[in-house]
CHARMM internal coordinates of N, CA and C (Angstrom, degrees):
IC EDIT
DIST 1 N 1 CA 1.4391
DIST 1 CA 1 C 1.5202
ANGL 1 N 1 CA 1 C 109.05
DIST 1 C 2 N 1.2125
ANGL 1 CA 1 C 2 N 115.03
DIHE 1 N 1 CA 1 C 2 N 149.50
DIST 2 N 2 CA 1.4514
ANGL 1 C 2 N 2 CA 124.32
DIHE 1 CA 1 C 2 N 2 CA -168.88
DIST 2 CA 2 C 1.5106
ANGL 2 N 2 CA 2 C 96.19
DIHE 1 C 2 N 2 CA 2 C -114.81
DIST 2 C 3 N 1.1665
ANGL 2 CA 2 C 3 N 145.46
DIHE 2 N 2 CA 2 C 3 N -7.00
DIST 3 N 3 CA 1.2516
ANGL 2 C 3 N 3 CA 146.78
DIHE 2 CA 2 C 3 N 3 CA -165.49
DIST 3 CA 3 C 2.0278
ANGL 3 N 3 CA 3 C 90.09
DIHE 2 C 3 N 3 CA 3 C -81.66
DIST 3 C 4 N 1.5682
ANGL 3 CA 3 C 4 N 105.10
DIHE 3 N 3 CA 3 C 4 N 154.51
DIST 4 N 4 CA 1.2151
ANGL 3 C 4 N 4 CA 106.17
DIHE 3 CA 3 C 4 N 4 CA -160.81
DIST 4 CA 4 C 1.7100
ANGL 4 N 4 CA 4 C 96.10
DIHE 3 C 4 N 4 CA 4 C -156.72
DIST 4 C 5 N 1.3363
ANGL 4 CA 4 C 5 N 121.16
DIHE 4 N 4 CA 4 C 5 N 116.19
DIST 5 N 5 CA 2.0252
ANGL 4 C 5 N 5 CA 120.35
DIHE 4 CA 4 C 5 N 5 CA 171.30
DIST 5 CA 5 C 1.5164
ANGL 5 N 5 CA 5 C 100.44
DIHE 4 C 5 N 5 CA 5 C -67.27
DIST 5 C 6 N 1.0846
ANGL 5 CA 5 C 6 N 117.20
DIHE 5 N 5 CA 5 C 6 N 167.17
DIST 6 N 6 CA 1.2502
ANGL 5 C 6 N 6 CA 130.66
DIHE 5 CA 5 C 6 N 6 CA 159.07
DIST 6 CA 6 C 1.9327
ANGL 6 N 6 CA 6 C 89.22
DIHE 5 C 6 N 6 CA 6 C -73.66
DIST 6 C 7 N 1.8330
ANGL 6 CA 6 C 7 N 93.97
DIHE 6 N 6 CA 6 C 7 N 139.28
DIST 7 N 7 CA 1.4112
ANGL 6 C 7 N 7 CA 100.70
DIHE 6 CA 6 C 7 N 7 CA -175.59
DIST 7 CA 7 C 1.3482
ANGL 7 N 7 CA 7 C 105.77
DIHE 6 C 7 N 7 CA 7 C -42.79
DIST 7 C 8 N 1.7163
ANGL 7 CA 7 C 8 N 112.48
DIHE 7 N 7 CA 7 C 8 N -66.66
DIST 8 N 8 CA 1.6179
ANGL 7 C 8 N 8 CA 116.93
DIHE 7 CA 7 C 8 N 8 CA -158.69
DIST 8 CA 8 C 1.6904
ANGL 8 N 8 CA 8 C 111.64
DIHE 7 C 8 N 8 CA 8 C -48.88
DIST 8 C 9 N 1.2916
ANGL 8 CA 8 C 9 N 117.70
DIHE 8 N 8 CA 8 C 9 N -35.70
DIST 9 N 9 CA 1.2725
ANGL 8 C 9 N 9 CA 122.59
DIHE 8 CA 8 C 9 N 9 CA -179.11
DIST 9 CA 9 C 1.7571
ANGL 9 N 9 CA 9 C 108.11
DIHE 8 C 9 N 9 CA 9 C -64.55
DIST 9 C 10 N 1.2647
ANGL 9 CA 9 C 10 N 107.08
DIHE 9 N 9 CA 9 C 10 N -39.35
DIST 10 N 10 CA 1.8913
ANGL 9 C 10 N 10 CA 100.16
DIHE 9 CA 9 C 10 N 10 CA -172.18
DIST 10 CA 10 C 0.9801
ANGL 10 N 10 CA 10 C 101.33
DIHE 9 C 10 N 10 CA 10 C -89.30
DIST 10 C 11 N 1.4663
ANGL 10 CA 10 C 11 N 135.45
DIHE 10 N 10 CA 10 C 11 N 1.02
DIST 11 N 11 CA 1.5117
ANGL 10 C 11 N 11 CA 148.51
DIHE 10 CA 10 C 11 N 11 CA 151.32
DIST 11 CA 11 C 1.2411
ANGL 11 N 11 CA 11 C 107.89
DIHE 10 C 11 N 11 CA 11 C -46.32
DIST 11 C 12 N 1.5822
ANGL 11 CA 11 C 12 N 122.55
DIHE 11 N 11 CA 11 C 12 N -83.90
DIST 12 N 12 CA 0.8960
ANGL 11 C 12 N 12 CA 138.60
DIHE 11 CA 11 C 12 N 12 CA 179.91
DIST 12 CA 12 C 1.4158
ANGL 12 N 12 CA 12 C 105.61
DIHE 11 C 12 N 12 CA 12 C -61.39
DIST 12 C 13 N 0.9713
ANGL 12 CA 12 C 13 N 152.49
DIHE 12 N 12 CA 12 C 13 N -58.62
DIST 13 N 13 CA 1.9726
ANGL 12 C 13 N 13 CA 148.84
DIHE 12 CA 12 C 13 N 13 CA 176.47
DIST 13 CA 13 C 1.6774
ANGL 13 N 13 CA 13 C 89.98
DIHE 12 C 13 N 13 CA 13 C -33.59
DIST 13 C 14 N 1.2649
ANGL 13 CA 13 C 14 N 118.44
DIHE 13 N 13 CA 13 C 14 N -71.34
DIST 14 N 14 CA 1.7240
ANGL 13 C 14 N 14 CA 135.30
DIHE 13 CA 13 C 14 N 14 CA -177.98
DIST 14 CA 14 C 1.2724
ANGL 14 N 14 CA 14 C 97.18
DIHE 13 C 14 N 14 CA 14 C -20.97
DIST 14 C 15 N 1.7931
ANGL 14 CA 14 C 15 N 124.55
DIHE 14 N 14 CA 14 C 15 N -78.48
DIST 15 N 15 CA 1.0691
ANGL 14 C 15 N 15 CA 129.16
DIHE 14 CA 14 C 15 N 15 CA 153.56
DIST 15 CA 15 C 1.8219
ANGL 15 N 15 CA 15 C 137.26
DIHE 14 C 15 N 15 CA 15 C 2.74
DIST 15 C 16 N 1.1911
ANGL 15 CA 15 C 16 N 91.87
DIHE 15 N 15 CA 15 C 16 N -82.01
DIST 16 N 16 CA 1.3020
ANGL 15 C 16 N 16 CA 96.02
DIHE 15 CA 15 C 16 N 16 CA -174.58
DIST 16 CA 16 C 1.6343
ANGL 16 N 16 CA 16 C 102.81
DIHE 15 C 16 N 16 CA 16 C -81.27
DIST 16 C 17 N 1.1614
ANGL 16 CA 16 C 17 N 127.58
DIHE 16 N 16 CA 16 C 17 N -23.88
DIST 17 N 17 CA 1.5012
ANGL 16 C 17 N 17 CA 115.93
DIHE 16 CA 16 C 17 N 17 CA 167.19
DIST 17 CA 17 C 2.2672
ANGL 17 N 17 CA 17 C 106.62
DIHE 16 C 17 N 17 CA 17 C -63.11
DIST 17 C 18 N 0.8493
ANGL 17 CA 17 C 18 N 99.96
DIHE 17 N 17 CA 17 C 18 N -21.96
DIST 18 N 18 CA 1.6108
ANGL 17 C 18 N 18 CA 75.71
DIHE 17 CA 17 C 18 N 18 CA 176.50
DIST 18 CA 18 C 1.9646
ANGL 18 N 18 CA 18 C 102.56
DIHE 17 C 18 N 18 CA 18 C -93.59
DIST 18 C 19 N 1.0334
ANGL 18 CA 18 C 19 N 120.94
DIHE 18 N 18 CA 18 C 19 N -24.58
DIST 19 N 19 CA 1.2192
ANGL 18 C 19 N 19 CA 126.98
DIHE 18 CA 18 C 19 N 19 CA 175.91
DIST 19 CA 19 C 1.0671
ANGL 19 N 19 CA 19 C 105.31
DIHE 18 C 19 N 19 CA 19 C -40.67
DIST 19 C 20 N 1.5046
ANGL 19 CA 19 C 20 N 124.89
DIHE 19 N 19 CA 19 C 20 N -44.02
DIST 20 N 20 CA 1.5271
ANGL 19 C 20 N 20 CA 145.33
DIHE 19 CA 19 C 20 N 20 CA -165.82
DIST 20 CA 20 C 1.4642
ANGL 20 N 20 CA 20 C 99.53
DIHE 19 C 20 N 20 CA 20 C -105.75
DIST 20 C 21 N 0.9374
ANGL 20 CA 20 C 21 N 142.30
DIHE 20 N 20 CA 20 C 21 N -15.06
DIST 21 N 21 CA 1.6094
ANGL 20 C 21 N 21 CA 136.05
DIHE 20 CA 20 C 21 N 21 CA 146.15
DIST 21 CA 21 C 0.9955
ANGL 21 N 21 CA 21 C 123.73
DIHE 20 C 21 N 21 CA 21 C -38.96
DIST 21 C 22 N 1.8194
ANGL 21 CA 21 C 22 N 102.58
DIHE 21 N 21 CA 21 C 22 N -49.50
DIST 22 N 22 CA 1.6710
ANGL 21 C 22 N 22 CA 117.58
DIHE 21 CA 21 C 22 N 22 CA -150.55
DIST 22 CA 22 C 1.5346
ANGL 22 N 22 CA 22 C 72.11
DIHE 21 C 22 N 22 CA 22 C -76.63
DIST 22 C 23 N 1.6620
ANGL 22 CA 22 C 23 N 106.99
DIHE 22 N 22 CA 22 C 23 N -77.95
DIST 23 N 23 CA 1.5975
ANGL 22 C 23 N 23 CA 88.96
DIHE 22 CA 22 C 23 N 23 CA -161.82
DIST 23 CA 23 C 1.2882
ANGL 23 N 23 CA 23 C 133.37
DIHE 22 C 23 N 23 CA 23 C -36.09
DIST 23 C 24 N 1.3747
ANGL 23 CA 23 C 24 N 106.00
DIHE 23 N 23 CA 23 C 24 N -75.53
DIST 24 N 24 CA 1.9498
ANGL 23 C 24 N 24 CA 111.45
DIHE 23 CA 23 C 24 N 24 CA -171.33
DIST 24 CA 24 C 1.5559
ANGL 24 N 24 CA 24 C 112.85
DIHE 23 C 24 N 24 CA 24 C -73.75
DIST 24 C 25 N 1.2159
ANGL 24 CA 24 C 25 N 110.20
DIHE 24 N 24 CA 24 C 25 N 14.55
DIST 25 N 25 CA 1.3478
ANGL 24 C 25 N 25 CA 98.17
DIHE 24 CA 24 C 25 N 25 CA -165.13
DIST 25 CA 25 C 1.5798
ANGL 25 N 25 CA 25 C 97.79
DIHE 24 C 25 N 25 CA 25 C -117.15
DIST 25 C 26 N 1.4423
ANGL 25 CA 25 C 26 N 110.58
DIHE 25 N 25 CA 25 C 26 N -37.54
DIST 26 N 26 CA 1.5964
ANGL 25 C 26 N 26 CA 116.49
DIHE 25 CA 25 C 26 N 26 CA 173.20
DIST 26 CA 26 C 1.5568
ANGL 26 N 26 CA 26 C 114.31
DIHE 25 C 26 N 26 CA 26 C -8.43
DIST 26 C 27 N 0.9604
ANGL 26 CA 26 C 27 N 111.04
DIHE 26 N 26 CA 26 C 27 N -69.68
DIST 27 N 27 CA 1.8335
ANGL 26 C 27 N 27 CA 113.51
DIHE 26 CA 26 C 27 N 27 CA -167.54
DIST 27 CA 27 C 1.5351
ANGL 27 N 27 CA 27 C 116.49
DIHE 26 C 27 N 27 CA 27 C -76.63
DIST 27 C 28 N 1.4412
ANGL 27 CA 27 C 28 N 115.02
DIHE 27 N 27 CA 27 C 28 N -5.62
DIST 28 N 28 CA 1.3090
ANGL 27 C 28 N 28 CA 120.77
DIHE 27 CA 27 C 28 N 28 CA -174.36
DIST 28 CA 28 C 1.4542
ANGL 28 N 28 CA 28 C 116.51
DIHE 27 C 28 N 28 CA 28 C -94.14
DIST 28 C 29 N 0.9928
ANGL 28 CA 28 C 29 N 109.08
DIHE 28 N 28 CA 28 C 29 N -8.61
DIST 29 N 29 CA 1.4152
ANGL 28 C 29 N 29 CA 128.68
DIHE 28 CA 28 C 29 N 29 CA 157.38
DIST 29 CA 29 C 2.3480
ANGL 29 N 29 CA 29 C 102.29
DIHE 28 C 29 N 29 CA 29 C 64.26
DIST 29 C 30 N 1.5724
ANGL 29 CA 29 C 30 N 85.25
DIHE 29 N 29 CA 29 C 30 N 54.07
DIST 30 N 30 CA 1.3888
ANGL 29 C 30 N 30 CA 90.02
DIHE 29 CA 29 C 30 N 30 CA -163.83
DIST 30 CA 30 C 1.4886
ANGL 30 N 30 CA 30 C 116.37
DIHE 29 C 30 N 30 CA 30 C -119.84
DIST 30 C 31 N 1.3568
ANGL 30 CA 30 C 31 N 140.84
DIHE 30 N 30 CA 30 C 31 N 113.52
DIST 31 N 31 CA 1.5017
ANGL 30 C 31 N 31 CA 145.47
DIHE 30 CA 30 C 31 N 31 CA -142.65
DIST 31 CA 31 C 1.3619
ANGL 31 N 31 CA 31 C 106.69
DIHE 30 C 31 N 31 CA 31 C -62.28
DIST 31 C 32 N 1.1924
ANGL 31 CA 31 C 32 N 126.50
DIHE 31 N 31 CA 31 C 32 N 137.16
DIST 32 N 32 CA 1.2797
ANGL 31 C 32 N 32 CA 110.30
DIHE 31 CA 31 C 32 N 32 CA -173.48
DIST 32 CA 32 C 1.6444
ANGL 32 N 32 CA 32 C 100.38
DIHE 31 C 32 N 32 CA 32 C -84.39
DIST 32 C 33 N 1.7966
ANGL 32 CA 32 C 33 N 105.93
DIHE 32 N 32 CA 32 C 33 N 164.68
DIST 33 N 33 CA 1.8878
ANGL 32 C 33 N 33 CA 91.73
DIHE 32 CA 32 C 33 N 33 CA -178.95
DIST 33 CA 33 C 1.1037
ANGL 33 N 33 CA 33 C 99.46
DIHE 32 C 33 N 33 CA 33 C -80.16
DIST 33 C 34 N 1.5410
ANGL 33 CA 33 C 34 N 101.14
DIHE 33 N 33 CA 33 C 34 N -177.88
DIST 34 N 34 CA 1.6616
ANGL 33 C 34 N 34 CA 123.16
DIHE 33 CA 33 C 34 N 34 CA 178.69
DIST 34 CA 34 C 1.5166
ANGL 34 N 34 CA 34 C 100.55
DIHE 33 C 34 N 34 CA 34 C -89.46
DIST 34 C 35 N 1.3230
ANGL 34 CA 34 C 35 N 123.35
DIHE 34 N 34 CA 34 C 35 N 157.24
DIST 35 N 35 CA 1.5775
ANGL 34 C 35 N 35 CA 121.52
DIHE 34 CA 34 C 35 N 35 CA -169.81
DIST 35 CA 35 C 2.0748
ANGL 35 N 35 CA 35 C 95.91
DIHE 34 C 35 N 35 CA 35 C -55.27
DIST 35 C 36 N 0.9887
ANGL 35 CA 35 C 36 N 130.24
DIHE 35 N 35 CA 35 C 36 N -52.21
DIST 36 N 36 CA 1.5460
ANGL 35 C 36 N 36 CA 157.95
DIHE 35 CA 35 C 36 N 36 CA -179.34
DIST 36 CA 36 C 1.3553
ANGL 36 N 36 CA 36 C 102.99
DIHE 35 C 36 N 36 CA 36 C -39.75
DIST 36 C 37 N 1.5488
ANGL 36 CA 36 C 37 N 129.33
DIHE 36 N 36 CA 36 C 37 N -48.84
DIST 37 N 37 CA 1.4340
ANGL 36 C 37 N 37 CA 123.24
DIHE 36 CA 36 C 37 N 37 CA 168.01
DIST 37 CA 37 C 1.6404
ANGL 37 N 37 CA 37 C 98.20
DIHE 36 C 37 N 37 CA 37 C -108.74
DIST 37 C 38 N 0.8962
ANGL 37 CA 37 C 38 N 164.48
DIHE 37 N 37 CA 37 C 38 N 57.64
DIST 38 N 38 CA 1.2394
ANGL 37 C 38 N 38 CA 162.55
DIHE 37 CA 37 C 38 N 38 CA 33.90
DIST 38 CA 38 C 1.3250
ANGL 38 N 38 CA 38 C 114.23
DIHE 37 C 38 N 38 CA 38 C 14.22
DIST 38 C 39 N 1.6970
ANGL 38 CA 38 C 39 N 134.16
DIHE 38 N 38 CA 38 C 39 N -59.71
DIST 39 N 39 CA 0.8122
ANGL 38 C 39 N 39 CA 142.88
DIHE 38 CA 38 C 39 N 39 CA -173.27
DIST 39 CA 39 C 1.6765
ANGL 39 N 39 CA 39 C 116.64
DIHE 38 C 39 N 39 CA 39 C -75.63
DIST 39 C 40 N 1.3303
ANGL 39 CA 39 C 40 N 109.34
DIHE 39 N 39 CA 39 C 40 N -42.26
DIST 40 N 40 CA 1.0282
ANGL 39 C 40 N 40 CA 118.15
DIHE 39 CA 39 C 40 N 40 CA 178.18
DIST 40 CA 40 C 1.6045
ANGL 40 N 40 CA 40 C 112.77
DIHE 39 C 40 N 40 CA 40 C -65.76
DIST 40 C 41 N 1.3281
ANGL 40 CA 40 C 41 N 109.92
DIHE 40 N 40 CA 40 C 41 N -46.61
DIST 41 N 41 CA 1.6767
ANGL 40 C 41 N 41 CA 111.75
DIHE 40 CA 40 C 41 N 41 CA -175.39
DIST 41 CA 41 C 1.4986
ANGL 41 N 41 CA 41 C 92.00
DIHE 40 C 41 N 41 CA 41 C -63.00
DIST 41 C 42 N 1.5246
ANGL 41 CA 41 C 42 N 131.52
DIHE 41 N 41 CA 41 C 42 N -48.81
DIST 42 N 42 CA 1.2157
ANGL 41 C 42 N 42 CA 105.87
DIHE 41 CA 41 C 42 N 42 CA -157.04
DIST 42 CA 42 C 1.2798
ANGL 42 N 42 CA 42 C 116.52
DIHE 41 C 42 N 42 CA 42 C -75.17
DIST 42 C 43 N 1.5052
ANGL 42 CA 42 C 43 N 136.52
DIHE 42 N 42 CA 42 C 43 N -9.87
DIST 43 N 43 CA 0.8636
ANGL 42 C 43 N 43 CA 149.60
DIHE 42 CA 42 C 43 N 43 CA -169.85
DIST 43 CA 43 C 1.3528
ANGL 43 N 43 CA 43 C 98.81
DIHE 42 C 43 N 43 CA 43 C -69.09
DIST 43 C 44 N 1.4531
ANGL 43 CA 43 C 44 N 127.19
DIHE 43 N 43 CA 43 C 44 N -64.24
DIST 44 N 44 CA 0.9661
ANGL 43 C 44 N 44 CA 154.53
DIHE 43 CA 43 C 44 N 44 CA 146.32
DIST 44 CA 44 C 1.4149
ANGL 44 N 44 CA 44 C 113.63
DIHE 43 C 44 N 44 CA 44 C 4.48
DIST 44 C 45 N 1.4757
ANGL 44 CA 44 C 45 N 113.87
DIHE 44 N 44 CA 44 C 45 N -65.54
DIST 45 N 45 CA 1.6736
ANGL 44 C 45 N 45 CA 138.06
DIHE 44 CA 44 C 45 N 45 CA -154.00
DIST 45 CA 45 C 1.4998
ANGL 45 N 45 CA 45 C 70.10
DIHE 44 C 45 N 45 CA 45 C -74.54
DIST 45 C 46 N 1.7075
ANGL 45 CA 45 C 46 N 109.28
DIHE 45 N 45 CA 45 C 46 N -65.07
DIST 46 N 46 CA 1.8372
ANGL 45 C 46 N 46 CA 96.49
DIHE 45 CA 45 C 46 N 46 CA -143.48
DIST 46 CA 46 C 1.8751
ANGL 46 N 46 CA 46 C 119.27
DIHE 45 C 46 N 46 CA 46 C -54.96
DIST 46 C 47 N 1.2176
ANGL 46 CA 46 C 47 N 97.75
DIHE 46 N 46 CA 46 C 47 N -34.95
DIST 47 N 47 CA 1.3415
ANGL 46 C 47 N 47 CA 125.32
DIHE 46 CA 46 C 47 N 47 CA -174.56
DIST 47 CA 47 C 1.5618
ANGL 47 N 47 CA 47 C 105.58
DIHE 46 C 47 N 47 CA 47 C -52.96
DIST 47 C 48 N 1.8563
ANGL 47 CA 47 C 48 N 113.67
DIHE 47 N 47 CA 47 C 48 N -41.25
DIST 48 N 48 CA 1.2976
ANGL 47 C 48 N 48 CA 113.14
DIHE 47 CA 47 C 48 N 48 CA 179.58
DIST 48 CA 48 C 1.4666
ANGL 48 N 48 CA 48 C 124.47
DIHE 47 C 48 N 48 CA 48 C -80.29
DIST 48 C 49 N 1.7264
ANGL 48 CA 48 C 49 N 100.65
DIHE 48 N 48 CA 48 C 49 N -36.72
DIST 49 N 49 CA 1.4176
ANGL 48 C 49 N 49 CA 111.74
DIHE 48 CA 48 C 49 N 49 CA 163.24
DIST 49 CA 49 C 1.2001
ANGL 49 N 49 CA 49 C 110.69
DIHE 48 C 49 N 49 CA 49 C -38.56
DIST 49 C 50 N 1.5749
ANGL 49 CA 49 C 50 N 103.17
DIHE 49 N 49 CA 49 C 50 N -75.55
DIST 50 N 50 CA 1.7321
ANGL 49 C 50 N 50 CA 97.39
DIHE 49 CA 49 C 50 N 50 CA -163.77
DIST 50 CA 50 C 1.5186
ANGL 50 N 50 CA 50 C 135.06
DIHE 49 C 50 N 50 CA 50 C -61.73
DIST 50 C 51 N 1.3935
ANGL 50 CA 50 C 51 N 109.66
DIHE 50 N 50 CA 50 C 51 N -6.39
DIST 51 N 51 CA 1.5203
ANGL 50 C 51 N 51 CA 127.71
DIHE 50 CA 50 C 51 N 51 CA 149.14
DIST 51 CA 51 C 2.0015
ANGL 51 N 51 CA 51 C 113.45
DIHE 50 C 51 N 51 CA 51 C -52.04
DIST 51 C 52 N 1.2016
ANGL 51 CA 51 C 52 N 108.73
DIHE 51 N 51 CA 51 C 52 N -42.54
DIST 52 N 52 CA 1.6403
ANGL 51 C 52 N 52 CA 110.90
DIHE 51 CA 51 C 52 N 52 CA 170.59
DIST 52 CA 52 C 1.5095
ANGL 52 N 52 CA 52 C 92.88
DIHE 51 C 52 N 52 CA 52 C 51.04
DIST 52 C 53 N 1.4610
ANGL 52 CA 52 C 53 N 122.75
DIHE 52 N 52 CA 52 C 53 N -171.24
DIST 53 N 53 CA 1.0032
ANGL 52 C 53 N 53 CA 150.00
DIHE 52 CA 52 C 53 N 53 CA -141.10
DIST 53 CA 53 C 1.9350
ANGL 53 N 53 CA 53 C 100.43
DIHE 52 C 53 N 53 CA 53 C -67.14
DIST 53 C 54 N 0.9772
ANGL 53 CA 53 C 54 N 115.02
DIHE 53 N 53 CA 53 C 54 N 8.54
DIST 54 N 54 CA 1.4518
ANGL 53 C 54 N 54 CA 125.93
DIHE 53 CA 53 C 54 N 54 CA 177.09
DIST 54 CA 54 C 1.9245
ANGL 54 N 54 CA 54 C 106.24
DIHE 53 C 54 N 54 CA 54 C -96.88
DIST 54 C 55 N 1.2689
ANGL 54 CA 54 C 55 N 110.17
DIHE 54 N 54 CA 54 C 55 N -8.21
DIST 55 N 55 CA 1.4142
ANGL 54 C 55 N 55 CA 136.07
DIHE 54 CA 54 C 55 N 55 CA -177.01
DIST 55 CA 55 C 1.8786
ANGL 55 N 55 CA 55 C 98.03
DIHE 54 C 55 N 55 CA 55 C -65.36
DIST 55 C 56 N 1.3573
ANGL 55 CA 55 C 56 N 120.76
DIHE 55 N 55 CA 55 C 56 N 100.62
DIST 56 N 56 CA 1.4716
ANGL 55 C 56 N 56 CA 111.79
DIHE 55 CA 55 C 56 N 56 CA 170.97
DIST 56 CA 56 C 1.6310
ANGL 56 N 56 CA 56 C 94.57
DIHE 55 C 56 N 56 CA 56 C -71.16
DIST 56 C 57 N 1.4143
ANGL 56 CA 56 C 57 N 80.50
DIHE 56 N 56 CA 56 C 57 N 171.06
DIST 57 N 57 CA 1.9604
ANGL 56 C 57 N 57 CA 118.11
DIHE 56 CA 56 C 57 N 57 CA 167.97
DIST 57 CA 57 C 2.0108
ANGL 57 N 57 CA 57 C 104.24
DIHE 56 C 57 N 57 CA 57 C -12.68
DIST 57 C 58 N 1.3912
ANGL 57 CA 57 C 58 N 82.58
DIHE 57 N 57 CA 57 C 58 N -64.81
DIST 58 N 58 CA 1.7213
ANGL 57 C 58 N 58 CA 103.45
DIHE 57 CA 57 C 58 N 58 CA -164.66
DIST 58 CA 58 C 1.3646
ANGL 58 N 58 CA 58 C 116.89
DIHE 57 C 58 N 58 CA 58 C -50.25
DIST 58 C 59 N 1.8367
ANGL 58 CA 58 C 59 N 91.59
DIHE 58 N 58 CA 58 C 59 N -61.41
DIST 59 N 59 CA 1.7921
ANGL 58 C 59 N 59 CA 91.82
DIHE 58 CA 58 C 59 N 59 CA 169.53
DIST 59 CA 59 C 1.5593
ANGL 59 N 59 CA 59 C 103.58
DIHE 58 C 59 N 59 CA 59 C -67.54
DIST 59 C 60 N 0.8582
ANGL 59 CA 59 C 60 N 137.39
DIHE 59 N 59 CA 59 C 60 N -39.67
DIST 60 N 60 CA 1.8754
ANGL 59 C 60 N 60 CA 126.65
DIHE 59 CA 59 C 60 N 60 CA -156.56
DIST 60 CA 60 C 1.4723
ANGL 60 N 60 CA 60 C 86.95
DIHE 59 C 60 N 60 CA 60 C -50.94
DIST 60 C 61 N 1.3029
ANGL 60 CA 60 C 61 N 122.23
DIHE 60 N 60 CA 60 C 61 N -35.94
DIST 61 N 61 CA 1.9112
ANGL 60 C 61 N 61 CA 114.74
DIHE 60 CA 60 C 61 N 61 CA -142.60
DIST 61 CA 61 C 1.6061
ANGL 61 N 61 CA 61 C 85.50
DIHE 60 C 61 N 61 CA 61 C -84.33
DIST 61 C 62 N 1.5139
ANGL 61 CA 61 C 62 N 120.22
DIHE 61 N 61 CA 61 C 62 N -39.55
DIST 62 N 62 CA 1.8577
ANGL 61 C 62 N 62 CA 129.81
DIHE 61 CA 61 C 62 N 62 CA -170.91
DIST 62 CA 62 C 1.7501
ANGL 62 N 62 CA 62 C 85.83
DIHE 61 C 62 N 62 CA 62 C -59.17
DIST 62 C 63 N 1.2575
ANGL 62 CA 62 C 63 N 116.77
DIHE 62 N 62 CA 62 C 63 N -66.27
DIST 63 N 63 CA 1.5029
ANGL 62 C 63 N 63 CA 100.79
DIHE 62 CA 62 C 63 N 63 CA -169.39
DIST 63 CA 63 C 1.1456
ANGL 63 N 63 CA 63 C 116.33
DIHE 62 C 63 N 63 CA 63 C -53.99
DIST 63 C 64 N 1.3979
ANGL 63 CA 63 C 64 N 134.43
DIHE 63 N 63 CA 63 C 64 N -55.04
DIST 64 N 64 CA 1.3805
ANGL 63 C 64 N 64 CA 129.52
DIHE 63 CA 63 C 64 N 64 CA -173.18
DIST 64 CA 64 C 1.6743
ANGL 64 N 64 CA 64 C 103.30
DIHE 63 C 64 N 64 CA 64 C -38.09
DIST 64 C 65 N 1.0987
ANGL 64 CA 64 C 65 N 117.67
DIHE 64 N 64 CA 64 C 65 N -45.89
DIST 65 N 65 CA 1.3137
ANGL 64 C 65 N 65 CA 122.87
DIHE 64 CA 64 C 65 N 65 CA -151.75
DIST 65 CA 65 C 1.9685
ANGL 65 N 65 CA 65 C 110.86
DIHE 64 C 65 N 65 CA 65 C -78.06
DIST 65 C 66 N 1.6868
ANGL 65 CA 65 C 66 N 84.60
DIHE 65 N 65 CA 65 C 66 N -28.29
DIST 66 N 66 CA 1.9213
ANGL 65 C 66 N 66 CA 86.47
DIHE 65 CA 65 C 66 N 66 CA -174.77
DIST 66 CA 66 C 1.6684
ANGL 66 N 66 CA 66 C 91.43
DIHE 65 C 66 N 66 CA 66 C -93.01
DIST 66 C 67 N 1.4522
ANGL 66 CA 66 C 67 N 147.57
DIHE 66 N 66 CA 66 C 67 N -20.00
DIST 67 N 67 CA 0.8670
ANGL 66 C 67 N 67 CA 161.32
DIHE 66 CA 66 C 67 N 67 CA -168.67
DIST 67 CA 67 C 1.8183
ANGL 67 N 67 CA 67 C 99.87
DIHE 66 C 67 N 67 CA 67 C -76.11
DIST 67 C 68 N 1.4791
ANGL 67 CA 67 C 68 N 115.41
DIHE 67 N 67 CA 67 C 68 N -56.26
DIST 68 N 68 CA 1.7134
ANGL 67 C 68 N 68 CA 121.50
DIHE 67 CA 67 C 68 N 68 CA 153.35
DIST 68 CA 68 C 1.7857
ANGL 68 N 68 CA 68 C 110.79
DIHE 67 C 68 N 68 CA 68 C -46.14
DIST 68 C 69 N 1.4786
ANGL 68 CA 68 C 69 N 109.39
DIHE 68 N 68 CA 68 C 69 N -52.21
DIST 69 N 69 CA 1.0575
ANGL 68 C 69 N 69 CA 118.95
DIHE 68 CA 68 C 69 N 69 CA -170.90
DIST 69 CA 69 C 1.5640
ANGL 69 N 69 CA 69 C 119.26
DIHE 68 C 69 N 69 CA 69 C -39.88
DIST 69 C 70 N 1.5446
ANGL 69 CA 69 C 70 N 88.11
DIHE 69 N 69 CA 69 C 70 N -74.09
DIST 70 N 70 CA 1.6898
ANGL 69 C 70 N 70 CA 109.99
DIHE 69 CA 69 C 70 N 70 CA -177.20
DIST 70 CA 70 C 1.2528
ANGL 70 N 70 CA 70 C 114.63
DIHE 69 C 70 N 70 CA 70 C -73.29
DIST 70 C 71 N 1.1005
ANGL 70 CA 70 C 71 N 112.38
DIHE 70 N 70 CA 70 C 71 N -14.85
DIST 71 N 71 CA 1.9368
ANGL 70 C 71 N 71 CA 126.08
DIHE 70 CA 70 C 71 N 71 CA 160.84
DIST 71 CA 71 C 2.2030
ANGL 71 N 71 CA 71 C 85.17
DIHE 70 C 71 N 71 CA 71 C 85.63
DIST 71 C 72 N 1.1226
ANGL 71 CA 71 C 72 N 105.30
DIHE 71 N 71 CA 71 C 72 N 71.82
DIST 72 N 72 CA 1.8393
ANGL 71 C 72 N 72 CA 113.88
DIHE 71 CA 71 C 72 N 72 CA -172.81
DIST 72 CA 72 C 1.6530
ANGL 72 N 72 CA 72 C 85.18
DIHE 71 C 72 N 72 CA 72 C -111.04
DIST 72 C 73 N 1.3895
ANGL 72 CA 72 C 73 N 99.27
DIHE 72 N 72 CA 72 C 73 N 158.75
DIST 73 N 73 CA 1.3290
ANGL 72 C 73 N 73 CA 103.19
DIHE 72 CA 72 C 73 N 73 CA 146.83
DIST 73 CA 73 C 1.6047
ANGL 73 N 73 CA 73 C 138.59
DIHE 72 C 73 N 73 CA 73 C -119.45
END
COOR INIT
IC SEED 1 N 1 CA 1 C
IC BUILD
């Protein structure tokens, strides 16, 4: 993907995704990402979101999954 945050912003996203690790993620016994695939999934997430209901089968199942991932709701 060529899509790219302004650093300070995927800084801060980076951020609050482990914030939300520590919490919901504690018992799941699940690695937190490296800032590098962090970036990439979210890139990812936003790209699928903003597709919305135009999202076939394939992506719906990719979002569900980075949506588990990044701990989104």
């Amino acid at each position: 993907m060529t899509e790219k945050l302004d650093p300070r912003e995927a800084h801060k996203r980076y951020l609050d995704y482990r914030e939300r690790h520590g919490y919901f993620g504690a018992g799941l016994k699940l690695p937190v990402l490296s800032a590098e695939a962090f970036a990439t999934a979210d890139v990812e997430h936003t790209r699928l979101e903003a597709r919305g209901e135009s999202r076939d089968d394939e992506e719906e199942a990719r979002f569900n999954e980075l949506v588990k991932l990044l701990f989104r709701d």
